[in-house]
PQR file with spaces between the fields and no chain letter, atoms N, CA, C, O and H, PARSE charges and radii, in Angstrom:
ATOM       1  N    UNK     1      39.300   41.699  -44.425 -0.4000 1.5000
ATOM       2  CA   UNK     1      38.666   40.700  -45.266 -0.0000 2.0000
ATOM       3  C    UNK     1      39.151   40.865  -46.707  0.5500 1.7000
ATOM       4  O    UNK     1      39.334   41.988  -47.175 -0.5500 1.4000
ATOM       5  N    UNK     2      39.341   39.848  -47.346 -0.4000 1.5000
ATOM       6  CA   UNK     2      39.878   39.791  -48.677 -0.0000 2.0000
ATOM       7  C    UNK     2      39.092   40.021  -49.554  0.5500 1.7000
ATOM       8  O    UNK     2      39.568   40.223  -50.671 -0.5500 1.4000
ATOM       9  H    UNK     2      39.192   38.935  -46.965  0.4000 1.0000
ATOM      10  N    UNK     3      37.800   40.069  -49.400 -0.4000 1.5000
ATOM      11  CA   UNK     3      36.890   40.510  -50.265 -0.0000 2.0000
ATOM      12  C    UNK     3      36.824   41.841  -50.338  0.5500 1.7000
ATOM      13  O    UNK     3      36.466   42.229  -51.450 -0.5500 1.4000
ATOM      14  H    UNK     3      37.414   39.905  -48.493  0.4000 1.0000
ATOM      15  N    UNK     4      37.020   42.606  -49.627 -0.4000 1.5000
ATOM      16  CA   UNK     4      36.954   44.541  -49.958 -0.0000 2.0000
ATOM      17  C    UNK     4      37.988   44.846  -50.253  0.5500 1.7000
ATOM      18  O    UNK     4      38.087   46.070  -50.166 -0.5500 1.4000
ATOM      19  H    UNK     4      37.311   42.291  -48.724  0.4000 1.0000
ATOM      20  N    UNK     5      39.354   44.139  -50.750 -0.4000 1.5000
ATOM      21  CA   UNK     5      40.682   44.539  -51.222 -0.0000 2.0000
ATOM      22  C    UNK     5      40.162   44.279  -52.663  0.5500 1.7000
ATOM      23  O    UNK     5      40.913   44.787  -53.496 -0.5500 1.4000
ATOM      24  H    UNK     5      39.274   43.145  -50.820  0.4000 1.0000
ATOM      25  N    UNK     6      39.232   43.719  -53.125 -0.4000 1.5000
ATOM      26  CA   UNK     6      39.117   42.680  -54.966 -0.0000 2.0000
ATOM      27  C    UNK     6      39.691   43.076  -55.658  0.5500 1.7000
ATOM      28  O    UNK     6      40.332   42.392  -56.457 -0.5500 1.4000
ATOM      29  H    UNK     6      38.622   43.306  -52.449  0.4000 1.0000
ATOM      30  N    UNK     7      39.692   44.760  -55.620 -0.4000 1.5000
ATOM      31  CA   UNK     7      40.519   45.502  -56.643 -0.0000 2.0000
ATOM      32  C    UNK     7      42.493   45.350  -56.600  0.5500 1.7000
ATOM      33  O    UNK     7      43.293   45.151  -57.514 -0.5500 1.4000
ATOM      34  H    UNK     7      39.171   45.315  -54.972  0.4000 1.0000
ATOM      35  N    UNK     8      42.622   45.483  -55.628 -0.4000 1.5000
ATOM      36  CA   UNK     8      44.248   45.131  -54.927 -0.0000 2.0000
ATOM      37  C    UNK     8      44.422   43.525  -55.167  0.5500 1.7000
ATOM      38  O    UNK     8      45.325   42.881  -55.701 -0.5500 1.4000
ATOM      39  H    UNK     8      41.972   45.644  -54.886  0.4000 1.0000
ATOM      40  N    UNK     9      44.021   43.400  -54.968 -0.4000 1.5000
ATOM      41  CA   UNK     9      43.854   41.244  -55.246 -0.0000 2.0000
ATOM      42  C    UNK     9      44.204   41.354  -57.021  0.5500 1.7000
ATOM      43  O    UNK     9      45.387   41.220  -57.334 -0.5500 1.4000
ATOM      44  H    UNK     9      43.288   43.923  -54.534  0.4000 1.0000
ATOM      45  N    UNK    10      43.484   41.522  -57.806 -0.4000 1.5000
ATOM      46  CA   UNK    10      43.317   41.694  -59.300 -0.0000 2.0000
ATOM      47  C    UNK    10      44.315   42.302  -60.074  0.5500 1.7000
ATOM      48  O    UNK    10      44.610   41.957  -61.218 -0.5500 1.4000
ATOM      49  H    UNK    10      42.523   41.630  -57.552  0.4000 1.0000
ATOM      50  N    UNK    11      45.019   43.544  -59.204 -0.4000 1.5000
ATOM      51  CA   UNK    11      46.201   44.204  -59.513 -0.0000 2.0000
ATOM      52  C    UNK    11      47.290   43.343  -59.270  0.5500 1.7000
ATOM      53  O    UNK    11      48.134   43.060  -60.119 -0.5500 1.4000
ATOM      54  H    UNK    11      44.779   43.824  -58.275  0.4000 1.0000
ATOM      55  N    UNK    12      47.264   42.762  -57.651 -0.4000 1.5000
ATOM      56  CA   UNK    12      48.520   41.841  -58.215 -0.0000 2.0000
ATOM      57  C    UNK    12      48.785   40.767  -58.532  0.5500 1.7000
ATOM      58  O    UNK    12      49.964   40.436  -58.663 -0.5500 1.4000
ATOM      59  H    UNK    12      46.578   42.992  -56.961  0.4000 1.0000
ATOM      60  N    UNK    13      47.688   39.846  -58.763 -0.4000 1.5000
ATOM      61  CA   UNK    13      47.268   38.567  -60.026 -0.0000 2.0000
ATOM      62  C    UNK    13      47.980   39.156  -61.146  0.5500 1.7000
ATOM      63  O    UNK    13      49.033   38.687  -61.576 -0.5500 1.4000
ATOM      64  H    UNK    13      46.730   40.114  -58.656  0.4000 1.0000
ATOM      65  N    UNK    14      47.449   40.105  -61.580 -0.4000 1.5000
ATOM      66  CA   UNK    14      47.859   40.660  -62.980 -0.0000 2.0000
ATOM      67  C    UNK    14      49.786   40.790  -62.701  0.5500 1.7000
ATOM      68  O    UNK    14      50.765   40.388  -63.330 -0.5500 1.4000
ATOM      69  H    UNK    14      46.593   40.486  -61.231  0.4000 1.0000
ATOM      70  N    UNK    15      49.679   41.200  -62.032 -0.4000 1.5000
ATOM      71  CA   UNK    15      51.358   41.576  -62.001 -0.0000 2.0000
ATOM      72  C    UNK    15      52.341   40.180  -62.018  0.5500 1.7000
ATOM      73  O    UNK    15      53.285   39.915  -62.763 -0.5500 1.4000
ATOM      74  H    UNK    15      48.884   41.526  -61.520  0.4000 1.0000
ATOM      75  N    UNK    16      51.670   39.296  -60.763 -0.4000 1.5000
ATOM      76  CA   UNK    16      52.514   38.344  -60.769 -0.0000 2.0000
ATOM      77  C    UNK    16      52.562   37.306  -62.376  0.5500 1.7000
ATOM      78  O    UNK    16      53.455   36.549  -62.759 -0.5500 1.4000
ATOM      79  H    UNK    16      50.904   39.510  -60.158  0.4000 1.0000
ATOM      80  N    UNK    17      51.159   37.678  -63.078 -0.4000 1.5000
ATOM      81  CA   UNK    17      50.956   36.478  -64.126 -0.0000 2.0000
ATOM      82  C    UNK    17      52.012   37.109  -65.501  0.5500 1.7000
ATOM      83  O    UNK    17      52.371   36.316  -66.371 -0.5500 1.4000
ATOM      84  H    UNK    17      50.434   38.293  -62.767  0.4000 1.0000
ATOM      85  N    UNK    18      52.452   38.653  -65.562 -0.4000 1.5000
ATOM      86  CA   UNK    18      53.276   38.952  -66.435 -0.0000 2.0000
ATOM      87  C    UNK    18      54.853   39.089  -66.060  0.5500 1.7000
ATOM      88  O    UNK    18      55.607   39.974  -66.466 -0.5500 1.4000
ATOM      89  H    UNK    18      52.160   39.298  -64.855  0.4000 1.0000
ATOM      90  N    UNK    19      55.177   38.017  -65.197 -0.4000 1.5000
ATOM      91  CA   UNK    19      56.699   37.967  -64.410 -0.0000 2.0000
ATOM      92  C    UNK    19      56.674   36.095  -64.591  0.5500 1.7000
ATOM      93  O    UNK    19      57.619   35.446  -65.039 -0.5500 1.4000
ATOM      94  H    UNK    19      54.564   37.298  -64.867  0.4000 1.0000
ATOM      95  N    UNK    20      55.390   35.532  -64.128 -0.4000 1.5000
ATOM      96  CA   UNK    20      55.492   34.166  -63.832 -0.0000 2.0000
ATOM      97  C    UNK    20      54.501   33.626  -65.165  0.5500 1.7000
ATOM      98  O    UNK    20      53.381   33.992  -64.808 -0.5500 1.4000
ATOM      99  H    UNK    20      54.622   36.059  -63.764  0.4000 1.0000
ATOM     100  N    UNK    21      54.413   33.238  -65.932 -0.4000 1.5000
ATOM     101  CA   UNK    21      53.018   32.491  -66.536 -0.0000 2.0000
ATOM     102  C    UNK    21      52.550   31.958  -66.204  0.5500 1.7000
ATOM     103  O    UNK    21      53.214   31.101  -65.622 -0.5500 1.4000
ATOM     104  H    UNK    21      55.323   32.941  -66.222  0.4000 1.0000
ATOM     105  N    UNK    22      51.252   31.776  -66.126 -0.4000 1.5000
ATOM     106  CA   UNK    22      50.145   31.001  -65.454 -0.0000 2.0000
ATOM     107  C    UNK    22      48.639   31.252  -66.254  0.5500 1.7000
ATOM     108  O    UNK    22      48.440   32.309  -66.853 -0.5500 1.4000
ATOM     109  H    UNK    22      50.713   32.473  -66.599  0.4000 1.0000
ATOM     110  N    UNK    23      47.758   30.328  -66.206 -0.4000 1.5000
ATOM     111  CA   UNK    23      46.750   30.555  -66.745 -0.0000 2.0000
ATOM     112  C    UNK    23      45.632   30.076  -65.027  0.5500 1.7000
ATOM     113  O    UNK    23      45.765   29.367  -64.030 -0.5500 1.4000
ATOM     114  H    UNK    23      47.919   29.470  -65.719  0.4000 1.0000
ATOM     115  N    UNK    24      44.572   31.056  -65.644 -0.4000 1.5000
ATOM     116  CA   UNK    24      43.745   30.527  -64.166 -0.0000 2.0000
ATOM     117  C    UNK    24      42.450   30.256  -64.487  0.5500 1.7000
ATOM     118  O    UNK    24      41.590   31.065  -64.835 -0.5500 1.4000
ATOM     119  H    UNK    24      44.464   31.633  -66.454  0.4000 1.0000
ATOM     120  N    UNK    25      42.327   28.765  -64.318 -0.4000 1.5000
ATOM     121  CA   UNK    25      41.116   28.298  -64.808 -0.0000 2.0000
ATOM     122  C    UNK    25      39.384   28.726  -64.391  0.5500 1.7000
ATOM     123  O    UNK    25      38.314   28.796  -64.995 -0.5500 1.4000
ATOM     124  H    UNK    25      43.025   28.107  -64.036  0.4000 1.0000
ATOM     125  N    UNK    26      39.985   28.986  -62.723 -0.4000 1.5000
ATOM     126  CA   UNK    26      38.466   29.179  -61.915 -0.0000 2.0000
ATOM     127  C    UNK    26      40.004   29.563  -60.776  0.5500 1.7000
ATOM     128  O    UNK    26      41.191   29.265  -60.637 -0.5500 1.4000
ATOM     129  H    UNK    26      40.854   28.929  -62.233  0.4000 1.0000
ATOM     130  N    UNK    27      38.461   30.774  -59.931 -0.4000 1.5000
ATOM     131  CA   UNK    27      39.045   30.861  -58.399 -0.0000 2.0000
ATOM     132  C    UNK    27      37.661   30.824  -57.728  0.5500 1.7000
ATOM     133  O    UNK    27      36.681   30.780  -58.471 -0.5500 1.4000
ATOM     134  H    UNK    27      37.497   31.016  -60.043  0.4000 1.0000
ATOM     135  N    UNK    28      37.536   30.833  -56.776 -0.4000 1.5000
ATOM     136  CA   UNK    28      36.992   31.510  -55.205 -0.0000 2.0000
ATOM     137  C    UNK    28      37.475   32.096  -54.558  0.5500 1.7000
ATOM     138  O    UNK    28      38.463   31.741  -53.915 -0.5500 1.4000
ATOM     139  H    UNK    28      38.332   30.869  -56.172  0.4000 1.0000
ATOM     140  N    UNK    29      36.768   33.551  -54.491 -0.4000 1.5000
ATOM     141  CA   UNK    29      37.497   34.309  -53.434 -0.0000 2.0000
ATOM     142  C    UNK    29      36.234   34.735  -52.028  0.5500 1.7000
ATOM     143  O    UNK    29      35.170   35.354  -52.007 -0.5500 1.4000
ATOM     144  H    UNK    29      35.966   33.839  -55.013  0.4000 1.0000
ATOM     145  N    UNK    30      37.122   33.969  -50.925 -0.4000 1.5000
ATOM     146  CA   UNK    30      36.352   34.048  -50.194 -0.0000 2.0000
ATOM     147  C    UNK    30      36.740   34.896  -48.709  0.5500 1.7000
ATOM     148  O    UNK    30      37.903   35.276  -48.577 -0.5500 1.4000
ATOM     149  H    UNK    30      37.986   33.466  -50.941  0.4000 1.0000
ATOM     150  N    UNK    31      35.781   35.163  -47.655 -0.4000 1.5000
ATOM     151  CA   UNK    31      36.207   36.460  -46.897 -0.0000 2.0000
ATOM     152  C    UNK    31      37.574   36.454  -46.446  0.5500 1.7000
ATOM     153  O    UNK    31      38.015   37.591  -46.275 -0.5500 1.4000
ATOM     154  H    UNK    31      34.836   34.853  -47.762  0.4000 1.0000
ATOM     155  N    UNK    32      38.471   35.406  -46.172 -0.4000 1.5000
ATOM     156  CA   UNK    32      39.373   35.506  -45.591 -0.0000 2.0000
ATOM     157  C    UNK    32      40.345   34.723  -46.268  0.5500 1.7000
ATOM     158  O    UNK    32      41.371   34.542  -45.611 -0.5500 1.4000
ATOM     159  H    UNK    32      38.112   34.483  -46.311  0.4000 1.0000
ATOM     160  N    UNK    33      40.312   34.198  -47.417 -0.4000 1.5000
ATOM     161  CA   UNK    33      41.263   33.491  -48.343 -0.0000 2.0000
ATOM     162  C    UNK    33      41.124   32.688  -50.061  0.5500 1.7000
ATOM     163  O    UNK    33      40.399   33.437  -50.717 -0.5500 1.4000
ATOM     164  H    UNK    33      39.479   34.345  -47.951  0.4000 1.0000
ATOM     165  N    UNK    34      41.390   31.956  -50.587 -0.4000 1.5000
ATOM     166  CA   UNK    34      40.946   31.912  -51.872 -0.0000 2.0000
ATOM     167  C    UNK    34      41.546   30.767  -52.317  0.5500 1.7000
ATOM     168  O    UNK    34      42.523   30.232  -51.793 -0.5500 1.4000
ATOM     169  H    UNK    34      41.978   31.348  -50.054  0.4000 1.0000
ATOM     170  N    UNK    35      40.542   30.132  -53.966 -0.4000 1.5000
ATOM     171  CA   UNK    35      41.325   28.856  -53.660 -0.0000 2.0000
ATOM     172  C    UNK    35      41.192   29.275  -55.694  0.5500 1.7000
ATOM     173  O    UNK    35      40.418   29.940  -56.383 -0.5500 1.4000
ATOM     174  H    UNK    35      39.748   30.567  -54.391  0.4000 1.0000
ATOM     175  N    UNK    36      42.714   28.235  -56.017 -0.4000 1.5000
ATOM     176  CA   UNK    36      42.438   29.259  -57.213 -0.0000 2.0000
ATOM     177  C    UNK    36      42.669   27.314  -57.697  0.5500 1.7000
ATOM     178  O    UNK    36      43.006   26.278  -57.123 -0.5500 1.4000
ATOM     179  H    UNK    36      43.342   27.695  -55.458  0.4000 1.0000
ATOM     180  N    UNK    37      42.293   27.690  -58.895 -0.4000 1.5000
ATOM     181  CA   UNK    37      42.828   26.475  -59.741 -0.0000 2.0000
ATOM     182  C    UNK    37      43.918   27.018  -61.132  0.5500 1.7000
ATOM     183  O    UNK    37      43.492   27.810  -61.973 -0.5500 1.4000
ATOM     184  H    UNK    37      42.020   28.532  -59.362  0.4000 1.0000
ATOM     185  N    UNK    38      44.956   26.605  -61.174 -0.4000 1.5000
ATOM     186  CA   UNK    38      46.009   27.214  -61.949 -0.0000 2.0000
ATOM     187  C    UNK    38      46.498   26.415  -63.131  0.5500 1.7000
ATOM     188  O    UNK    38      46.204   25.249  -62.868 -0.5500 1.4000
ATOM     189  H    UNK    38      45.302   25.962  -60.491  0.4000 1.0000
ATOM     190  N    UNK    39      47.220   26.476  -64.542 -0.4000 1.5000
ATOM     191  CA   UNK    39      48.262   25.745  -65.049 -0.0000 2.0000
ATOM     192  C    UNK    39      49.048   26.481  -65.203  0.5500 1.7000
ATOM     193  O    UNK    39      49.013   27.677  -65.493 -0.5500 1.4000
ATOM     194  H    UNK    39      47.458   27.423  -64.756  0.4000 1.0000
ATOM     195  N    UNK    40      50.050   25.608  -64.962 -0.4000 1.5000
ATOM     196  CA   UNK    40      51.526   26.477  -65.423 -0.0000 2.0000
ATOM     197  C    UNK    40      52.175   25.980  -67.326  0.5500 1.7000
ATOM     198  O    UNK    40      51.458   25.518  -68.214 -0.5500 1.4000
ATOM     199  H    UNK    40      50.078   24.636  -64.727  0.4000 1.0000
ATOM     200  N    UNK    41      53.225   26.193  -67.394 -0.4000 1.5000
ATOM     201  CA   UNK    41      53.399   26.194  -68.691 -0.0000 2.0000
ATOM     202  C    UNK    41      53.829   24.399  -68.357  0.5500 1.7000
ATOM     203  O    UNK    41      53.832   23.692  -67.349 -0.5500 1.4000
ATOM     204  H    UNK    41      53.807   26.569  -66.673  0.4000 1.0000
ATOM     205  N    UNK    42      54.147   24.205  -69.759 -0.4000 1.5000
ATOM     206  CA   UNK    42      54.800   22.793  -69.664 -0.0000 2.0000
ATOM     207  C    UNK    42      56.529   22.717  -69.260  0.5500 1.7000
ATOM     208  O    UNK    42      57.482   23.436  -69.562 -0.5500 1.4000
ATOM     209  H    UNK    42      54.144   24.779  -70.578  0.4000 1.0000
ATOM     210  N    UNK    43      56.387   21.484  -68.438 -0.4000 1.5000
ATOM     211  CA   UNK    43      58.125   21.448  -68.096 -0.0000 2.0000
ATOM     212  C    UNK    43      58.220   22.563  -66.730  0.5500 1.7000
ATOM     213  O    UNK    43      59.310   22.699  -66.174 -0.5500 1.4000
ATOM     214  H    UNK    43      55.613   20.900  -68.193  0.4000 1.0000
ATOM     215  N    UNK    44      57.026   23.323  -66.251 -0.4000 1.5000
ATOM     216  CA   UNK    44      57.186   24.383  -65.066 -0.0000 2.0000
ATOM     217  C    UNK    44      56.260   23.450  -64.112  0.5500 1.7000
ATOM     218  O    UNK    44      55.196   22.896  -64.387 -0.5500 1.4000
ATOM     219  H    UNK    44      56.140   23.212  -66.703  0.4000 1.0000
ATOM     220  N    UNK    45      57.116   23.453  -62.723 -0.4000 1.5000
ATOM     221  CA   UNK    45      56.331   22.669  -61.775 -0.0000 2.0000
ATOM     222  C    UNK    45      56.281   23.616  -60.482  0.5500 1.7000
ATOM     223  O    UNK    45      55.965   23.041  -59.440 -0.5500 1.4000
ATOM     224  H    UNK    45      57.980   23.903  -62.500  0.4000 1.0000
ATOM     225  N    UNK    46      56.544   24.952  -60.409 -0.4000 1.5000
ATOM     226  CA   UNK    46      57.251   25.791  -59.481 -0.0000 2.0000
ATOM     227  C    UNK    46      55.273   26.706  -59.319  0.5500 1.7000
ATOM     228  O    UNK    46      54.926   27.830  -59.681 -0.5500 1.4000
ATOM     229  H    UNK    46      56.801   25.419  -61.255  0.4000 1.0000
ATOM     230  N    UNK    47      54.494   25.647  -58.679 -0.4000 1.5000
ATOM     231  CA   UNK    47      53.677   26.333  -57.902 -0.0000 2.0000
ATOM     232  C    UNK    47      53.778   27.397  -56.628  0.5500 1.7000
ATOM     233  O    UNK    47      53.059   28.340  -56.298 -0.5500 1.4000
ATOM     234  H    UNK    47      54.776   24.734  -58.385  0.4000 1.0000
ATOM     235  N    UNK    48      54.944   26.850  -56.079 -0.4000 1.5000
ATOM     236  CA   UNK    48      54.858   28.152  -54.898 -0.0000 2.0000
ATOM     237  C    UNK    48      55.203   29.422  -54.879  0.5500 1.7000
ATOM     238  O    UNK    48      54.935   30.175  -53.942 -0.5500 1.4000
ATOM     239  H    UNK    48      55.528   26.084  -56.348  0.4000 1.0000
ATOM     240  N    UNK    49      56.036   29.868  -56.270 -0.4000 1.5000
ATOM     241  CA   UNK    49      55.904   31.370  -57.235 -0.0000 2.0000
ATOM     242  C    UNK    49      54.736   31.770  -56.985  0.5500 1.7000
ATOM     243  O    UNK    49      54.265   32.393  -56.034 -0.5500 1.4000
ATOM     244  H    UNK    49      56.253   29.257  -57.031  0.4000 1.0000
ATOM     245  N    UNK    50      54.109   31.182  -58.331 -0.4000 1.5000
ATOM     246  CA   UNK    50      52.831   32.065  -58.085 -0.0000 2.0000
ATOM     247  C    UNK    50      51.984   32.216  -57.088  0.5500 1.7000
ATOM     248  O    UNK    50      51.048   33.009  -57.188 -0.5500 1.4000
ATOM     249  H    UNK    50      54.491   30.676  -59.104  0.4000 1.0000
């Protein structure tokens, strides 16, 4: 379940957001997956990076 990793989840949010930019408005993280709401920079349309 993705919820008892939160800490591992958070580590690599953090990692991917200082390689890719992204800002994250709101998520849900729920037992088995997550739904995030994201922006990327301007002129970046490359959602499936992050």
């Amino acid at each position: 379940m993705l919820i008892r990793h939160i800490d591992l989840l958070h580590q690599v949010v953090s990692s991917v957001k200082q390689r890719h930019l992204f800002i994250i408005h709101g998520w849900a993280v729920l037992p088995d997956h997550l739904h995030a709401l994201i922006e990327l920079p301007v002129n970046d349309s490359d959602y499936a990076t992050r």
